[in-house]
C-alpha positions as a Markdown table, in Angstrom:
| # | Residue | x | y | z |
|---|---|---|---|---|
| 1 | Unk | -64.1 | -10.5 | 30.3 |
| 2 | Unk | -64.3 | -6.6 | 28.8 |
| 3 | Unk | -61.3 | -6.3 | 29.9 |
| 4 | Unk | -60.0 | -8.9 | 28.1 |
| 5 | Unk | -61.8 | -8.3 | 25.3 |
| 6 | Unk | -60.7 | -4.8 | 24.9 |
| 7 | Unk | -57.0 | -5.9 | 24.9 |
| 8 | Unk | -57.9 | -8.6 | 22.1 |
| 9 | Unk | -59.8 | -5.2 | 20.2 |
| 10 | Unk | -56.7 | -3.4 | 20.9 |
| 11 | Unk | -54.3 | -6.2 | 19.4 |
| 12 | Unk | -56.2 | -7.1 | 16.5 |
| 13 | Unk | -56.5 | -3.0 | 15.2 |
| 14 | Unk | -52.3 | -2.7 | 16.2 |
| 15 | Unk | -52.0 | -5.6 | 13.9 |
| 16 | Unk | -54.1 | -4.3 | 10.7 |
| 17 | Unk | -52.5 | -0.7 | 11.2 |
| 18 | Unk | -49.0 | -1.3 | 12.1 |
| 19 | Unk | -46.5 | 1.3 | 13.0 |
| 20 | Unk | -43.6 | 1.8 | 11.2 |
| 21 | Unk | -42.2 | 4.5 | 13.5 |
| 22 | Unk | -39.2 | 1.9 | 14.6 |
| 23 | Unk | -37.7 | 1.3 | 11.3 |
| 24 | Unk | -36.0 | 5.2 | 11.7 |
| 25 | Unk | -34.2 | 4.2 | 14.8 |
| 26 | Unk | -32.2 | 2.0 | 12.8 |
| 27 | Unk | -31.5 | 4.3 | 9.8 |
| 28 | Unk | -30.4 | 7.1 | 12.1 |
| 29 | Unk | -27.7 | 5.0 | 14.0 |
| 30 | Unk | -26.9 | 3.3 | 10.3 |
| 31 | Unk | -25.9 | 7.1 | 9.0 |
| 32 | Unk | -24.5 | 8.4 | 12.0 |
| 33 | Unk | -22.4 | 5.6 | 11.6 |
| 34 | Unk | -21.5 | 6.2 | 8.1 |
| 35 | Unk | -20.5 | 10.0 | 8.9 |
| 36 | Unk | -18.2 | 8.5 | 11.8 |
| 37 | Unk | -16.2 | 6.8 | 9.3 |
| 38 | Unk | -16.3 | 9.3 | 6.8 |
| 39 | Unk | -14.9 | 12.0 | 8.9 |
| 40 | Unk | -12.3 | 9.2 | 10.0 |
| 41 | Unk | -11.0 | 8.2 | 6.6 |
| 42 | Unk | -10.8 | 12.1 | 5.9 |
| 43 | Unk | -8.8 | 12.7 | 8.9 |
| 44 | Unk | -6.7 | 9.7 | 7.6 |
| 45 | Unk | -6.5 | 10.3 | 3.7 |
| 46 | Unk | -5.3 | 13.9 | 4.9 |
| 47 | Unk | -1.7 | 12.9 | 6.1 |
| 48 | Unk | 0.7 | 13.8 | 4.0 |
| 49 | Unk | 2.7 | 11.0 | 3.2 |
| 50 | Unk | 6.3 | 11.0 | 4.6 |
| 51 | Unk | 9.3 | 11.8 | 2.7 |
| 52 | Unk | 11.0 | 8.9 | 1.0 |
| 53 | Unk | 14.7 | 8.1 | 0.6 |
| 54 | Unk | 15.8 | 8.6 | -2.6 |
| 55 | Unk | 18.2 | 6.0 | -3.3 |
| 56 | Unk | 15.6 | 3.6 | -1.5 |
| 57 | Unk | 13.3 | 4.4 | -4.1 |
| 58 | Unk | 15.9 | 4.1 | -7.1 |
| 59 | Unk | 16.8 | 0.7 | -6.0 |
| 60 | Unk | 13.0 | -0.4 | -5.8 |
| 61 | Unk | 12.0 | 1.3 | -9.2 |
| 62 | Unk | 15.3 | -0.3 | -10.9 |
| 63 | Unk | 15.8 | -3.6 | -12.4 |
| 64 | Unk | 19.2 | -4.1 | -13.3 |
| 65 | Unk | 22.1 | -3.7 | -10.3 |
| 66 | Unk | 24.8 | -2.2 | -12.5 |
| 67 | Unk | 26.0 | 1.1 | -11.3 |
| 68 | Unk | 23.6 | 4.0 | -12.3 |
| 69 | Unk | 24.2 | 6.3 | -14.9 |
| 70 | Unk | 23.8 | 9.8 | -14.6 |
| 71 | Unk | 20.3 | 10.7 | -14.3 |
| 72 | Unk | 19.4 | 7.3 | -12.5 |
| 73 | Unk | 17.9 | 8.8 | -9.1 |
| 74 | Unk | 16.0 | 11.7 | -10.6 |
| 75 | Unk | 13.9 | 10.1 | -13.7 |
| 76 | Unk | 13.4 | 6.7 | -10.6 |
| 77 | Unk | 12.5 | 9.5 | -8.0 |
| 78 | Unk | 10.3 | 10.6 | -10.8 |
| 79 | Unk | 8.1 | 7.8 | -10.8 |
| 80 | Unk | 7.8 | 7.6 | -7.2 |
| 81 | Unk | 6.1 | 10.8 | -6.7 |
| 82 | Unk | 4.0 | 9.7 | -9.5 |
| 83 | Unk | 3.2 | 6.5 | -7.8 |
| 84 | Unk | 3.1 | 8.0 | -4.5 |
| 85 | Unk | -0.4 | 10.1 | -6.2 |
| 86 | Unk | -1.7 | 6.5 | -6.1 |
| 87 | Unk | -0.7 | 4.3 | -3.1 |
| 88 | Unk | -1.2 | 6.8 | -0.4 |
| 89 | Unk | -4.2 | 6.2 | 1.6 |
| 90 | Unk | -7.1 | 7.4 | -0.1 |
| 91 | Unk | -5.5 | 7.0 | -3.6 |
| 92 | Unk | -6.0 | 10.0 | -6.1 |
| 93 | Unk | -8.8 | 12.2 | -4.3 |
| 94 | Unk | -9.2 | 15.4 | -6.5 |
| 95 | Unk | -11.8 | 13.8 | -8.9 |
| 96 | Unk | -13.6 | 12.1 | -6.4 |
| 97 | Unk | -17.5 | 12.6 | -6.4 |
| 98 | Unk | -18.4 | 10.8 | -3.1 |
| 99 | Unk | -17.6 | 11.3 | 0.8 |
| 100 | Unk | -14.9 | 11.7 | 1.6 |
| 101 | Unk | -13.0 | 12.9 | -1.0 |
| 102 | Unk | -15.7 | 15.1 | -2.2 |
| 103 | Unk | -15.1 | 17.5 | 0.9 |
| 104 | Unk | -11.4 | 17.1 | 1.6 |
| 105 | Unk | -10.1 | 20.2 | -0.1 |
| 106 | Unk | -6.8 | 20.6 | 1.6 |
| 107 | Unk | -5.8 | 17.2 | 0.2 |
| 108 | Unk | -6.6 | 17.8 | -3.5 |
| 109 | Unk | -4.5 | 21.3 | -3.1 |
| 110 | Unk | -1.7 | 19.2 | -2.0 |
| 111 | Unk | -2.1 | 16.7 | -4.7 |
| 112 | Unk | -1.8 | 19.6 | -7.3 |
| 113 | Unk | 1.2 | 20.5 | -5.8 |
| 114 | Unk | 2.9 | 17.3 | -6.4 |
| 115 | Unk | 1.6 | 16.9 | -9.7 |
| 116 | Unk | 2.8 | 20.5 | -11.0 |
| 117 | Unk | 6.0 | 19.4 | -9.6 |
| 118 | Unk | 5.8 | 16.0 | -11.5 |
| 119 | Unk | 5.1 | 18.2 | -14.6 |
| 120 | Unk | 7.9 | 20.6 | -14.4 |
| 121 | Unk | 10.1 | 17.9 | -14.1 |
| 122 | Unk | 8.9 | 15.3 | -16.9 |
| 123 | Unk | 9.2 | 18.4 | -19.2 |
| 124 | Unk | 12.8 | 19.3 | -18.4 |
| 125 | Unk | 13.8 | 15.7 | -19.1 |
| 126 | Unk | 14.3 | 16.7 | -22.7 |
| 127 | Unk | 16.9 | 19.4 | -21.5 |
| 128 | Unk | 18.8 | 16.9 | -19.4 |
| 129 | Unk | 19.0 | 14.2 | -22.1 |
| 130 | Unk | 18.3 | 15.4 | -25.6 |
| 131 | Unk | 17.5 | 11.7 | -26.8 |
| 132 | Unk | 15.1 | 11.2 | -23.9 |
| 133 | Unk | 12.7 | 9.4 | -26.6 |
| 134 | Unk | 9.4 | 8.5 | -27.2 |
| 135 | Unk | 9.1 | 7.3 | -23.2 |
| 136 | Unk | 9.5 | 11.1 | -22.1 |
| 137 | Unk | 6.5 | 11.7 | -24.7 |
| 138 | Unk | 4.3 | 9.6 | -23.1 |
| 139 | Unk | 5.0 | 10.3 | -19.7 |
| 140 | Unk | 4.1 | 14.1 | -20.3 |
| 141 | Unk | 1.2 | 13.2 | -22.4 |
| 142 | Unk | -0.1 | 11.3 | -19.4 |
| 143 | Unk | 0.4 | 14.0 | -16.5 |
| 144 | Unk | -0.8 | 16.9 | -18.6 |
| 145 | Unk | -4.2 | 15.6 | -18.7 |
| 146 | Unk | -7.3 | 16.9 | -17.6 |
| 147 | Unk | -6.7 | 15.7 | -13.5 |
| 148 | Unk | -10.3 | 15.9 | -12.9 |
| 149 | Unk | -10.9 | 13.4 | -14.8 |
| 150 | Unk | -13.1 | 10.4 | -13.5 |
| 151 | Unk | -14.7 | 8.7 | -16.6 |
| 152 | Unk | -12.5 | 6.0 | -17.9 |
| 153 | Unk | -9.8 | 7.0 | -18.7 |
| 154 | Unk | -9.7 | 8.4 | -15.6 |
| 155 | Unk | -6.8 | 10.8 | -13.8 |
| 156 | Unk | -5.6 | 7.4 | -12.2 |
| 157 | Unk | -5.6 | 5.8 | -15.9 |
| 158 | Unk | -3.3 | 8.4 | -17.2 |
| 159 | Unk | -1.2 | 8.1 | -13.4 |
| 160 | Unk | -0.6 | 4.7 | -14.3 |
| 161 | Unk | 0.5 | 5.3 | -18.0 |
| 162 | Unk | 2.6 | 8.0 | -16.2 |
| 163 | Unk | 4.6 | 5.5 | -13.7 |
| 164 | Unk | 5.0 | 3.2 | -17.2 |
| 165 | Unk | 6.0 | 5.5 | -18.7 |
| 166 | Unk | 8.8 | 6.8 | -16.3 |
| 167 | Unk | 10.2 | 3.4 | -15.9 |
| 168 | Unk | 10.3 | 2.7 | -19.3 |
| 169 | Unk | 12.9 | 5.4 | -19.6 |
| 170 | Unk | 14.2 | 4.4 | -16.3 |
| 171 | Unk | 15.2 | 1.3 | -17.9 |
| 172 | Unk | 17.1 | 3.0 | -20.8 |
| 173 | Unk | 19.7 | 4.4 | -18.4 |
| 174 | Unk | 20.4 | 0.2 | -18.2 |
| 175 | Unk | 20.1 | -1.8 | -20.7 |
| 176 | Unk | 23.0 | 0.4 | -23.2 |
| 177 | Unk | 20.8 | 2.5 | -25.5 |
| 178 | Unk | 22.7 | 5.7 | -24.0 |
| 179 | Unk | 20.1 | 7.2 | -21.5 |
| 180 | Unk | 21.8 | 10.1 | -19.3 |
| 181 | Unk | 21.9 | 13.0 | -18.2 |
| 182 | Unk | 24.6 | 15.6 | -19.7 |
| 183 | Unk | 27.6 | 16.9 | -17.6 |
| 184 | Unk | 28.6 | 20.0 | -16.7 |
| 185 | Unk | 24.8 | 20.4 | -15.2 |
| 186 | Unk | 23.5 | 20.7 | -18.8 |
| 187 | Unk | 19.8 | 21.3 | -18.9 |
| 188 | Unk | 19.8 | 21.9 | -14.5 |
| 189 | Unk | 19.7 | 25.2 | -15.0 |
| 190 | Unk | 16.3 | 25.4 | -17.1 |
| 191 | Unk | 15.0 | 23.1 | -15.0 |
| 192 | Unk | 15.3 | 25.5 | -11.5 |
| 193 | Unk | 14.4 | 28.3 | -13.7 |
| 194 | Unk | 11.1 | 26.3 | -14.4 |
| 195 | Unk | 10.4 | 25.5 | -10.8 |
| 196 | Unk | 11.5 | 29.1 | -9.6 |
| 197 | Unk | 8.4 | 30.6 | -12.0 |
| 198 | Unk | 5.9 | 28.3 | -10.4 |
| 199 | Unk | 7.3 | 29.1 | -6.7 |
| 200 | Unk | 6.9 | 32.5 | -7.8 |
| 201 | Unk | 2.9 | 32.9 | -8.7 |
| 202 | Unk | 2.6 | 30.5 | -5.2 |
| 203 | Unk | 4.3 | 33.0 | -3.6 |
| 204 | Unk | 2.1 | 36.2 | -4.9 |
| 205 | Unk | -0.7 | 34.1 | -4.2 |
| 206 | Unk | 0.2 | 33.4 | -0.6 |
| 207 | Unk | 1.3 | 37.4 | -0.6 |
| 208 | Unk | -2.4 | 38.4 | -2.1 |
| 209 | Unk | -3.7 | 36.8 | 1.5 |
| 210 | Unk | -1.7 | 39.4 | 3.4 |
| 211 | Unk | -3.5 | 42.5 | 4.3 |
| 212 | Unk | -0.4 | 44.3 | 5.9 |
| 213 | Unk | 1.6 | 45.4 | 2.7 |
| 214 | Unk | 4.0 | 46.8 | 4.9 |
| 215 | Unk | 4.8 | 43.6 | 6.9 |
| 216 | Unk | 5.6 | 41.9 | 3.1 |
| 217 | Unk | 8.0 | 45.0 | 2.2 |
| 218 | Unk | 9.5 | 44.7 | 5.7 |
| 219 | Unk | 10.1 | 40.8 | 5.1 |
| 220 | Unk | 11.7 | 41.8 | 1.3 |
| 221 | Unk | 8.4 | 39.9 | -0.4 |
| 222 | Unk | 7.5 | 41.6 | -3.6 |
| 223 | Unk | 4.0 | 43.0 | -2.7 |
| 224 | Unk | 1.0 | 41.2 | -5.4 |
| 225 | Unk | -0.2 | 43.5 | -7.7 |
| 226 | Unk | -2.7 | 41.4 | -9.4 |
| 227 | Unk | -3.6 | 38.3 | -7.6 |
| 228 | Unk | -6.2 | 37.8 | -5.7 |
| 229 | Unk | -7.5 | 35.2 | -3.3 |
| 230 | Unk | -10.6 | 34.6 | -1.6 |
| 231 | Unk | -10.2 | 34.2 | 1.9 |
| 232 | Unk | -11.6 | 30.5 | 1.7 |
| 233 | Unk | -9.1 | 29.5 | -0.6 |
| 234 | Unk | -6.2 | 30.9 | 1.2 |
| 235 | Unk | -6.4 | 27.5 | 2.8 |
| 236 | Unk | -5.7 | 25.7 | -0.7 |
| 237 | Unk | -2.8 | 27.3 | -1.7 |
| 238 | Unk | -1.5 | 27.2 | 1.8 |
| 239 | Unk | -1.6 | 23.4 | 1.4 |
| 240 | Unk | -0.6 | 23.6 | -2.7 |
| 241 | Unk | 2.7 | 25.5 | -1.8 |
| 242 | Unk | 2.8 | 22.3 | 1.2 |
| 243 | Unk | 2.4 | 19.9 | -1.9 |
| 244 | Unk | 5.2 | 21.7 | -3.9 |
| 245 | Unk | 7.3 | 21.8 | -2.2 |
| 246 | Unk | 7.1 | 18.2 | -0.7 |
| 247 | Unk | 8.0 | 17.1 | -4.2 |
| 248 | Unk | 10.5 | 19.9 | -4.9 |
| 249 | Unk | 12.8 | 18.7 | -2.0 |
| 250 | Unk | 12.6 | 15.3 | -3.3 |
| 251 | Unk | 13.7 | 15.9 | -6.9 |
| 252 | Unk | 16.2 | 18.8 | -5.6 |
| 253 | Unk | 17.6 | 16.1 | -3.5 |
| 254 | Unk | 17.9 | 13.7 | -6.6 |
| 255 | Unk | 19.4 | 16.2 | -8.7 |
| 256 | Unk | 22.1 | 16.5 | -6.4 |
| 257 | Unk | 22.7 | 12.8 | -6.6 |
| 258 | Unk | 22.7 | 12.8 | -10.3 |
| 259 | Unk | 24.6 | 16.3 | -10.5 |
| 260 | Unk | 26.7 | 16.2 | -7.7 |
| 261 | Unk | 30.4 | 16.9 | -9.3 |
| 262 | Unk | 29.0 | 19.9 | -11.7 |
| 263 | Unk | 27.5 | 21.7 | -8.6 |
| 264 | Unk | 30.5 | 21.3 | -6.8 |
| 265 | Unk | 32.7 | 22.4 | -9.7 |
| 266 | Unk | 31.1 | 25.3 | -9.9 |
| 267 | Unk | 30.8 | 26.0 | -6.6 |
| 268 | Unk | 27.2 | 26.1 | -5.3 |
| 269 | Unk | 27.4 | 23.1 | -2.7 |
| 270 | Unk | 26.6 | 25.5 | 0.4 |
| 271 | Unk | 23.6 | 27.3 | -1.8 |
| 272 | Unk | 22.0 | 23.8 | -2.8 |
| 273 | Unk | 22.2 | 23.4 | 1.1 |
| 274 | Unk | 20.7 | 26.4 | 1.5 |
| 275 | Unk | 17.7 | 25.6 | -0.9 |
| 276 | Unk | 17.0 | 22.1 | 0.8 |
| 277 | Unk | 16.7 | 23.8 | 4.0 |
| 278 | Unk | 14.2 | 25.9 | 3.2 |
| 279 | Unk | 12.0 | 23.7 | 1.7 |
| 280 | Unk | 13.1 | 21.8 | 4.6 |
| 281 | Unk | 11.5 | 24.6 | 6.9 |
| 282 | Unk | 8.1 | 24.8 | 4.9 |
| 283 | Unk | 7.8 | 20.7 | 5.7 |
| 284 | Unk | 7.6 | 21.2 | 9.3 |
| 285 | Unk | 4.5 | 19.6 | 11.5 |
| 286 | Unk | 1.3 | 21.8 | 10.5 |
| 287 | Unk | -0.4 | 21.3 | 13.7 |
| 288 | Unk | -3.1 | 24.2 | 13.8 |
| 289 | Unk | -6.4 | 22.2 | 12.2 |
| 290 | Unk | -7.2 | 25.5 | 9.9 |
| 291 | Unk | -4.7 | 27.7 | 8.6 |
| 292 | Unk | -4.3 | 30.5 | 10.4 |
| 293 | Unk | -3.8 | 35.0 | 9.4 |
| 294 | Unk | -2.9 | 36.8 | 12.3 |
| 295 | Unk | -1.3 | 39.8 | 12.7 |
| 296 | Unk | 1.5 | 41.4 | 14.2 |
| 297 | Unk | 2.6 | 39.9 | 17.8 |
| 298 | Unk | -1.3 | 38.9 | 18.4 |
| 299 | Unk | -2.2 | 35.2 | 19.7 |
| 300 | Unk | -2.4 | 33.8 | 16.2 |
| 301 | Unk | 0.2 | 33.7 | 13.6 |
| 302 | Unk | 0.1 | 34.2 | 10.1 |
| 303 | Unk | 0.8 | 31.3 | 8.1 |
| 304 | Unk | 0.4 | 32.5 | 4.3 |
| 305 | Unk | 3.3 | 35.0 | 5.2 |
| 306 | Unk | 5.3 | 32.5 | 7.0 |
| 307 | Unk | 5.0 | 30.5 | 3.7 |
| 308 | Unk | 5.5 | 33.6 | 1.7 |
| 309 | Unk | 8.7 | 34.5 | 3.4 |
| 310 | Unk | 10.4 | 31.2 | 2.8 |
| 311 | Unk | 9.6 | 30.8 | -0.5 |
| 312 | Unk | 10.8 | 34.8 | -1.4 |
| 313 | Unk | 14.2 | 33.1 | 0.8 |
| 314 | Unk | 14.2 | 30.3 | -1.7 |
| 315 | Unk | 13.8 | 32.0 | -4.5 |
| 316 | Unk | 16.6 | 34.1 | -4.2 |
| 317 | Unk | 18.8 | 30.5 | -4.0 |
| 318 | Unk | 17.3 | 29.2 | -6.6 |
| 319 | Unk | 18.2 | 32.3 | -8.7 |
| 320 | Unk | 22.0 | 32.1 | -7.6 |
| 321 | Unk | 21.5 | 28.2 | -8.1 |
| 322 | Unk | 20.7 | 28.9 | -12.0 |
| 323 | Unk | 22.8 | 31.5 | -12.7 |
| 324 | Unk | 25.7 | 29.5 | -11.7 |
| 325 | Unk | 25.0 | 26.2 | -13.5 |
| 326 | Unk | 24.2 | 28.2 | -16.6 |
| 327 | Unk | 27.6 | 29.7 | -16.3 |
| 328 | Unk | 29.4 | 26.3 | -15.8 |
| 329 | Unk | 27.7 | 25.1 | -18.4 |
| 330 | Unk | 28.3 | 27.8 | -21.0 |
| 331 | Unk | 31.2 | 28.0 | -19.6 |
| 332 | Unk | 32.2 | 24.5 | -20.2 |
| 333 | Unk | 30.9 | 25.0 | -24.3 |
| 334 | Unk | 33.1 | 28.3 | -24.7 |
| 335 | Unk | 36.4 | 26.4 | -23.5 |
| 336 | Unk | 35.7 | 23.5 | -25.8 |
| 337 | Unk | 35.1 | 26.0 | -28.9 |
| 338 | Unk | 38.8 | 27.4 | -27.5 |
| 339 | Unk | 39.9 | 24.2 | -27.4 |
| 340 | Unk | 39.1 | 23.4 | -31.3 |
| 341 | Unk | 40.5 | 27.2 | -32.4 |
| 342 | Unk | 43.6 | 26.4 | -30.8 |
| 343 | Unk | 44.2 | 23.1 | -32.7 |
| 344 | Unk | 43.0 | 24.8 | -35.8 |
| 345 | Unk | 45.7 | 27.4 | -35.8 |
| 346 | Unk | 48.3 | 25.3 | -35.2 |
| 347 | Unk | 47.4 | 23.1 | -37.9 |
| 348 | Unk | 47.4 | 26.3 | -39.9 |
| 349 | Unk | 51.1 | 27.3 | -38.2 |
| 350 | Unk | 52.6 | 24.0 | -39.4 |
| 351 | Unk | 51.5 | 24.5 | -43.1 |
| 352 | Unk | 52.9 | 27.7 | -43.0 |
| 353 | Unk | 56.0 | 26.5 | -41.5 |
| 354 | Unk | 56.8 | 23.8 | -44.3 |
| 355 | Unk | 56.0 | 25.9 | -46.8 |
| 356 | Unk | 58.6 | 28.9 | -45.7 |
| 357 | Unk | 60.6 | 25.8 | -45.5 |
| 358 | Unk | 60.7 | 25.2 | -49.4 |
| 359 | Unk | 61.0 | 28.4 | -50.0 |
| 360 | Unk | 63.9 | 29.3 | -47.9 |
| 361 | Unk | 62.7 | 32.2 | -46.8 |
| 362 | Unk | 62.1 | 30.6 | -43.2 |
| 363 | Unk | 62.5 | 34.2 | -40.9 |
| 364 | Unk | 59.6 | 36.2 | -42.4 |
| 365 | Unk | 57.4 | 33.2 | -42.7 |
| 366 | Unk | 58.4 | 32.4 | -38.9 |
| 367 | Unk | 56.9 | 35.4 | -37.9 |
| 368 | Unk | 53.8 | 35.1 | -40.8 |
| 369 | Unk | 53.5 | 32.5 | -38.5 |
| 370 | Unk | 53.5 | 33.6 | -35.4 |
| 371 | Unk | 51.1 | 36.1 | -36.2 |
| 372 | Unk | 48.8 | 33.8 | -38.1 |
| 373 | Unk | 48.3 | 31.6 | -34.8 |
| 374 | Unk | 47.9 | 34.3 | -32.7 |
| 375 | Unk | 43.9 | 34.2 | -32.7 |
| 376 | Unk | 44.2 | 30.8 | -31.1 |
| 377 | Unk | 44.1 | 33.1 | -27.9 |
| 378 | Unk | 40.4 | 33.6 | -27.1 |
| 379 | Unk | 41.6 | 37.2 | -25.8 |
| 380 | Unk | 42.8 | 38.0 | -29.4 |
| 381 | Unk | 39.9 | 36.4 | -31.0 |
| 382 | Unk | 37.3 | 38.6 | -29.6 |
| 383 | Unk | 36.2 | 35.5 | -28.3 |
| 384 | Unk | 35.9 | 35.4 | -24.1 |
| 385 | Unk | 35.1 | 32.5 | -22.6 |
| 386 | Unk | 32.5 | 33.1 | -19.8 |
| 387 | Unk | 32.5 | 33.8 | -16.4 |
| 388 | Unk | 32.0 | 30.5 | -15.5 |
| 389 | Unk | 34.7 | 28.7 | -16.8 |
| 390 | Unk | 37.5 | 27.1 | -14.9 |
């Protein structure tokens, strides 16, 4: 009977003083749980998205099927990368405040890549068509905001008014009201000299992360002078210049679509070659989980200066790229001024003539005349036309 009292004792005071020591068991597996799937959806929202087709993504962004105008596949490849900020998994990241975005650095670098790219080219619009429009004004209103932004309107607000905006113009270049791009490459080469100055403070970022000045002189990369990088951001602008350049080979790739007869006219097919393969190069599989800065033949390479080099061997492209289509198109302007001398002096030369003709005095106003219309020559005019012209 004590016995069995004692265990009725024993129950009773377990049952007014209960234990509540079980309840962590639970909450411990619950957030373990919860940090397995954040550090899965980070692994996940850090892909990269693939490249896209160009003309795959004009034909989705377009509505009408009547043969593109000039400037079609860049302004639709455009608003694909702007869309692309959106629909890949994990959305817009940079301004987010909870797990997993909060923590996945490499991925909001990247993002900033693209959207500098997206900038650069929503601004040059105006230098490919000069009656780009209101459109073109809201579409750079919307990506130059603050991309931090989380409070409504949010980043992904202004992303959205972005893509609107793009394919609002988009549909200019098919319903007639005269959206296009210019010929003879007008406004291209602003735009590469525009991408070539953002390449370039990548690359003396990338350069600052190099302690062997001597290995960047040896590789012809212009040693920094004034950047500097902490060494736990190197891995940011590793995956910036990653970002970048994504969207640079994209547009570069439209652009030739949209400019293909004024790049071969001037002769720079083999150089725009050149320039997609080396952004081609920087896109290869990163399979290293941190970003690596060895030296010299060691077990480690150096990745910043791998970057580094390519974008110092793409720079120099770019350069020749720009230099070219600014002569083709200046080019193109000086022989059209020619043009309009020419006809203006023979207009001149016939008056002349019909004049010496009433006055019978047709042999010394002949060569009045001959002399008169000898500025239509842009040689005796003083006026050359460039380099460039054909």
């Amino acid at each position: 009977m004590s016995s069995r009292r004692q265990r009725a004792e024993q129950r009773r005071q377990e049952l007014e003083t209960p234990r509540y020591g079980w309840i962590w068991k639970p909450l411990v597996i619950l957030l373990a749980i919860l940090v397995m799937v954040a550090v899965g959806l980070s692994i996940w929202w850090s892909v990269a998205p693939s490249r896209f087709g160009v003309e795959t993504a004009t034909q989705q962004q377009r509505i009408s099927a009547a043969p593109a105008a000039r400037g079609t596949v860049s302004v639709a490849t455009l608003a694909t990368l702007i869309d692309t900020l959106q629909d890949k998994p994990g959305g817009y990241v940079r301004n987010d405040l909870l797990p997993p975005g909060l923590w996945m650095d490499n991925m909001v670098a990247w993002e900033t890549g693209v959207l500098t790219q997206a900038r650069i080219m929503a601004s040059s619009l105006s230098h490919f068509d000069t009656q780009s429009g209101a459109a073109v004004d809201e579409l750079i209103a919307a990506l130059y905001q603050d991309a931090d932004d989380w409070l409504a309107p949010s980043m992904e607000d202004h992303l959205a008014l972005a893509g609107q905006a793009a394919r609002e113009y988009l549909a200019r270049f098919d319903d007639g009201a005269g959206a296009s791009f210019g010929e003879q490459g007008v406004g291209a080469a602003s735009y590469l000299e525009s991408v070539r100055e953002a390449l370039a403070a990548l690359r003396e970022r990338l350069s600052s992360a190099v302690a062997d000045t001597e290995r960047l002189t040896e590789l012809g990369i212009e040693v920094p002078r004034e950047a500097e990088v902490p060494w736990y951001r190197v891995d940011d602008v590793f995956h910036e210049t990653r970002g970048q350049t994504w969207a640079l080979y994209q547009l570069l790739v439209a652009l030739e679509r949209d400019q293909a007869d004024s790049i071969a006219a001037a002769g720079l097919s083999d150089d725009y070659a050149r320039a997609l393969a080396e952004l081609e190069r920087m896109q290869r599989q990163f399979w290293s989980p941190m970003v690596l800065r060895g030296s010299g033949l060691g077990i480690f390479a150096n990745y910043p200066l791998s970057m580094a080099h390519h974008l110092s061997r793409l720079d120099s492209v770019l350069l020749s790229l720009t230099e070219g289509l600014a002569s083709e198109g200046g080019g193109s302007a000086a022989a059209s001024a020619s043009t309009q001398e020419a006809d203006a002096a023979s207009g001149k030369a016939a008056a002349v003539n019909d004049e010496a003709a009433d006055d019978e005095v047709a042999d010394e106003v002949g060569e009045a005349s001959a002399d008169d219309a000898a500025p239509a020559s842009p040689e005796d005019d003083g006026e050359l036309p460039d380099d460039g012209a054909s």
